[in-house]
N, C-alpha and C positions, 0 to 999 in steps of 0.2 A: 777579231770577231770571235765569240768563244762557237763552239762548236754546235751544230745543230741537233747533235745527238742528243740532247740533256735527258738527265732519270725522270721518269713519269711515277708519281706515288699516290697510288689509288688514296682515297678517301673512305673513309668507314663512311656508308648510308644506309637505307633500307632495303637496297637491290645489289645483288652480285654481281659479279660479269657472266654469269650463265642468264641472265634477264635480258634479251638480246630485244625487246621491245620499252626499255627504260632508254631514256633520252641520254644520250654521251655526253657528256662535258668537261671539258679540260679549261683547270685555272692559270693564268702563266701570273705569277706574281715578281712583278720588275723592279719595287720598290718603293721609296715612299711612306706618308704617314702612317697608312694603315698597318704596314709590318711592323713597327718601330716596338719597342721596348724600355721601359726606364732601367738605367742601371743604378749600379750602389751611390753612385753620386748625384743620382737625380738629371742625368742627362739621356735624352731621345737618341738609342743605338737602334740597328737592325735588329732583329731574333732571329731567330729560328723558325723561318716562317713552315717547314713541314710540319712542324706541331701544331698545326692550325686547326685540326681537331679536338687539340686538347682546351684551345681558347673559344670556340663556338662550338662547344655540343650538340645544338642544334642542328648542327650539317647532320646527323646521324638518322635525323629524321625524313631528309629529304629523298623522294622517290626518282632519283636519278642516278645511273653513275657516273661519279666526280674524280678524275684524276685533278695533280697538282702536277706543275712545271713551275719549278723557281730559279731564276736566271744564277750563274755561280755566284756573280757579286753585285748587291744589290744596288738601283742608283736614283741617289737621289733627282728629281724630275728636272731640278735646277741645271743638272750637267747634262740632260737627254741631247743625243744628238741626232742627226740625221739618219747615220748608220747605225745607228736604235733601231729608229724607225723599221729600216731594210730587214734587222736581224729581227725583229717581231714579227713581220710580214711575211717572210721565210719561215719561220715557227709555223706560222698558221697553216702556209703551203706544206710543209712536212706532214701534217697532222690533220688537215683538212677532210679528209674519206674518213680518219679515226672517230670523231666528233661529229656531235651534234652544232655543238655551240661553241663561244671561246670568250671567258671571261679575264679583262686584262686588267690588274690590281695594278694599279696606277699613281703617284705623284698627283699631287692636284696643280701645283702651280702651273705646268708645260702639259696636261691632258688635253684639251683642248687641240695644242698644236698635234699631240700625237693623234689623239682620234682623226683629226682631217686629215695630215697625212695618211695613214693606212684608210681610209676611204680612196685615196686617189691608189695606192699603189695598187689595193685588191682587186683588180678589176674584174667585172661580172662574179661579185661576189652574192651568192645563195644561201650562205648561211649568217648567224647573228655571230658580232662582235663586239660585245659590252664592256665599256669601259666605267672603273669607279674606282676610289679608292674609300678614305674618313678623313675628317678634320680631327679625329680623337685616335689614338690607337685601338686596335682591336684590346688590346689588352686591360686599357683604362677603363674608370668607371664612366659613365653615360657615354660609351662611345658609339659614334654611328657608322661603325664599323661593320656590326655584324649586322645592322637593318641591308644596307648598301650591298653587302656580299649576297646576303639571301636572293634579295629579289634581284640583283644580277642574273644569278644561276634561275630562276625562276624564267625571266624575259627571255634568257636563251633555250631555256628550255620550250618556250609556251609554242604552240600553233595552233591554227586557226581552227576551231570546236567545231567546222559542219567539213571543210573540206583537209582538215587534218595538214596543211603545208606550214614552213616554216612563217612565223607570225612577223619578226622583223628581221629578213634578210638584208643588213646595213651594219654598216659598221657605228656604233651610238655612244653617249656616255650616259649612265645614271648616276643620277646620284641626288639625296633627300626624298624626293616625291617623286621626279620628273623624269622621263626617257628622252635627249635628244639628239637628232640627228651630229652625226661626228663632224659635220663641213658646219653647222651652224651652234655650238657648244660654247661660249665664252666662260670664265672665273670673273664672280663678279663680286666675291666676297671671302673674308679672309677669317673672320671670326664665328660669322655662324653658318650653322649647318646648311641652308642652299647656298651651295657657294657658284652654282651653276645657273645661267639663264639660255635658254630656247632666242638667239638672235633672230627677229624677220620671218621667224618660224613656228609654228605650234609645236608644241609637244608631241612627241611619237605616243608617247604613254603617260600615267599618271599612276600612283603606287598611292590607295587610300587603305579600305580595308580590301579592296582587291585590288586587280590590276586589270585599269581601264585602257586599251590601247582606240586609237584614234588611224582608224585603217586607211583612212583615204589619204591621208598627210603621208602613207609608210610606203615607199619605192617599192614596190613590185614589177623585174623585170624578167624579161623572156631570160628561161634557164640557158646557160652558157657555160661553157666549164673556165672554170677559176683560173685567171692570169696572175701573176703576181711580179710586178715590174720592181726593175733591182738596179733602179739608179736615180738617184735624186741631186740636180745643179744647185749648191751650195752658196753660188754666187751672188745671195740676193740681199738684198736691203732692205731697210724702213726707213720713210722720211717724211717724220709728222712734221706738217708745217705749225707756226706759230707767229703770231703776230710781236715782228719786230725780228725776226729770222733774217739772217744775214746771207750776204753769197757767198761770203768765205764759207758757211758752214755745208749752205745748200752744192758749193761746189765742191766739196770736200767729199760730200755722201756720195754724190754721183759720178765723183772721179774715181775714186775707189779702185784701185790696177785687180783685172779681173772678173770686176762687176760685170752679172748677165741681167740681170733684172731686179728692181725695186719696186716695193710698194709706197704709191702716195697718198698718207691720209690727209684726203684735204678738209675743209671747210663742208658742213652743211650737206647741199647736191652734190659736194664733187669743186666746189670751187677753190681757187689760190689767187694769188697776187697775179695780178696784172703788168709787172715794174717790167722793164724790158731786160734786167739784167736775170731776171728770175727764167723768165719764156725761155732766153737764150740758153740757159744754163740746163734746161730739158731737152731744147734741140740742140744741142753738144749729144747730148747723153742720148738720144735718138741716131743720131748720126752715126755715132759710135758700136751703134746696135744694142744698147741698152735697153729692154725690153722697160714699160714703166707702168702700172695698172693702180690706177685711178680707185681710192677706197674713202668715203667718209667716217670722219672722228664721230659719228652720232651713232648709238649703237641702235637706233631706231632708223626708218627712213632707207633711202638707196639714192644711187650717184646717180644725174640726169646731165650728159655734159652738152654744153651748149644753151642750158636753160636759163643762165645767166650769163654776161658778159666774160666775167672771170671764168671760164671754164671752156668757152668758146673756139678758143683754140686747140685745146688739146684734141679735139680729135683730126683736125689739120695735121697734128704730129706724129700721128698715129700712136698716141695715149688709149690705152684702152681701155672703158669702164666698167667700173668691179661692180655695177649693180649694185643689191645689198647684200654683199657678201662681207663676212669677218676677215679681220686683218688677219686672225691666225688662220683661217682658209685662203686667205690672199698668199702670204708668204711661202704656204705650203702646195700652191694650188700653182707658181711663179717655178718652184724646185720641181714638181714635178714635169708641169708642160715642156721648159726647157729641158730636161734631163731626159728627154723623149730625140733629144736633137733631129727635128724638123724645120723644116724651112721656113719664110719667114711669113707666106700665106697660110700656113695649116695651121703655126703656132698661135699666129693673129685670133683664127678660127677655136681653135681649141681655148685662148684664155678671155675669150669673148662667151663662150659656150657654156652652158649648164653640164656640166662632168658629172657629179655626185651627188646633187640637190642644194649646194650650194649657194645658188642666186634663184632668183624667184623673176625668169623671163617674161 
């Protein structure tokens, strides 16, 4: 894990650090599109992401102060792992009393999974944690890079105009137009610029010619001071069913040496096959203390189990349902309840439970 010290590099803006009433904000940039560069062969490398001033001049304009955090080696989102995760959420704990805000330049393909992640590890978090990157590099022509970064540093900077408090204390992703919750973020496009959609959830904000936030949708909780949890159970699965799925395969996933818990996206409400070798092959995995939480493939909608025949049983088995919650909140919402190692009532309770805004009780 590289070290928690990393160099902080101010940003040229409109305010010094003698402006002890300009809003703090600190960028941690991880990696990803947005840093990228073309090189002499026409291939997408890293840069030099502290010159980041020198590719949006516009930061120069902005009335806050900006430091930069850029991790030593940059990574692409494809190889993120869990101990990312940990080491970003630790960043934040470091630096947390320093800042106002904390904007995290980010990989598009695995944001999603990270945004929910660090929503579950922050716990009783008060301050904003904005994730975004570009589908274009900052450096390229029409990229939307520098729209994305702006109005990042802007969301974490904003609060509330009559009572002056922080405006979204959450940890969120933007990106094109849209502010959303980090537990409800999916990638839902790969070519153009919203590549993000708001799952079961409204939008936090909306970025037109202003920024329109939607306050009731935005968790406001009793101030706490900031926990930041430093373990996450790695032992989980995914196990999209599909029509014509075998037991070799389905026994295969859930035998797994090691396996704590998997996600099942079933059918619809929450339904699966009914076949007796199927049921079995869950209560195997049950018995064995397999944790298993119930997710539907529709990115609309939420799991009702029992509402149809096929589904009936699972909560007999003590399956437990994901509501409408996203697979990437499922899997990461699985790492962390287990990685809390409680017992097997509390865990029940905790991954039945609304944690971060995740499910819509």
């Amino acid at each position: 894990m590289p070290d928690l010290d990393l160099p902080l590099l101010p940003l040229p803006t409109r305010v010094d650090a003698t402006n002890t009433a300009a809003p703090r904000l600190l960028i941690i940039y991880t990696g990803g599109t947005v840093g990228m560069a073309v090189n002499r062969t026409g291939e997408l490398v890293p840069m030099q992401f502290g010159r980041l001033d020198r590719k949006m001049p516009e930061l120069a304009r902005l009335p806050y102060q900006v430091a930069l955090l850029s991790l030593p080696a940059p990574i692409d989102s494809s190889n993120v792992t869990p101990a990312d995760w940990l080491f970003l959420a630790q960043l934040i704990g470091r630096h947390y009393t320093d800042f106002d805000g904390f904007v995290i330049l980010h990989g598009t393909d695995t944001m999603a999974y990270s945004a929910a992640a660090l929503s579950y590890v922050l716990e009783h978090l008060g301050k904003p944690v904005v994730f975004t990157g570009a589908q274009v590099p900052v450096g390229a022509n029409r990229s939307d890079a520098q729209r994305n970064i702006i109005t990042a540093l802007e969301i974490a900077a904003a609060r509330h105009p009559r009572a002056h408090t922080v405006r979204v204390p959450e940890v969120c992703v933007f990106f094109n137009d849209i502010l959303i919750r980090g537990t409800r973020a999916k990638k839902v496009e790969s070519q153009q610029f919203a590549a993000f959609k708001s799952e079961n959830y409204p939008p936090l904000a909306r970025a037109g010619i202003g920024l329109e936030f939607d306050d009731k949708s935005i968790r406001m909780l009793p101030g706490a001071r900031l926990k930041v949890h430093t373990n996450l159970e790695t032992g989980v699965a995914v196990l999209r069913l599909f029509p014509g799925i075998t037991e070799a395969v389905v026994s295969a996933i859930l035998g797994i040496a090691g396996l704590k818990g998997c996600v099942l996206e079933t059918y619809g409400s929450g339904n699966a096959p009914t076949a007796p070798w199927f049921l079995q092959c869950l209560a195997d995995a049950r018995a064995r203390g397999v944790w298993l939480l119930n997710v539907s493939q529709c990115e609309e909608g939420r799991v009702v189990q029992g509402k149809y025949e096929t589904s009936a049983r699972f909560a007999e088995m003590g399956i437990v349902g994901g509501e409408d919650i996203t697979t990437e909140a499922a899997v990461t919402k699985l790492m962390f309840v287990l990685g809390l190692g409680l017992g097997e009532e509390r865990t029940r309770q905790l991954l039945a439970q609304d944690l971060r805004g995740e499910i819509t009780l």
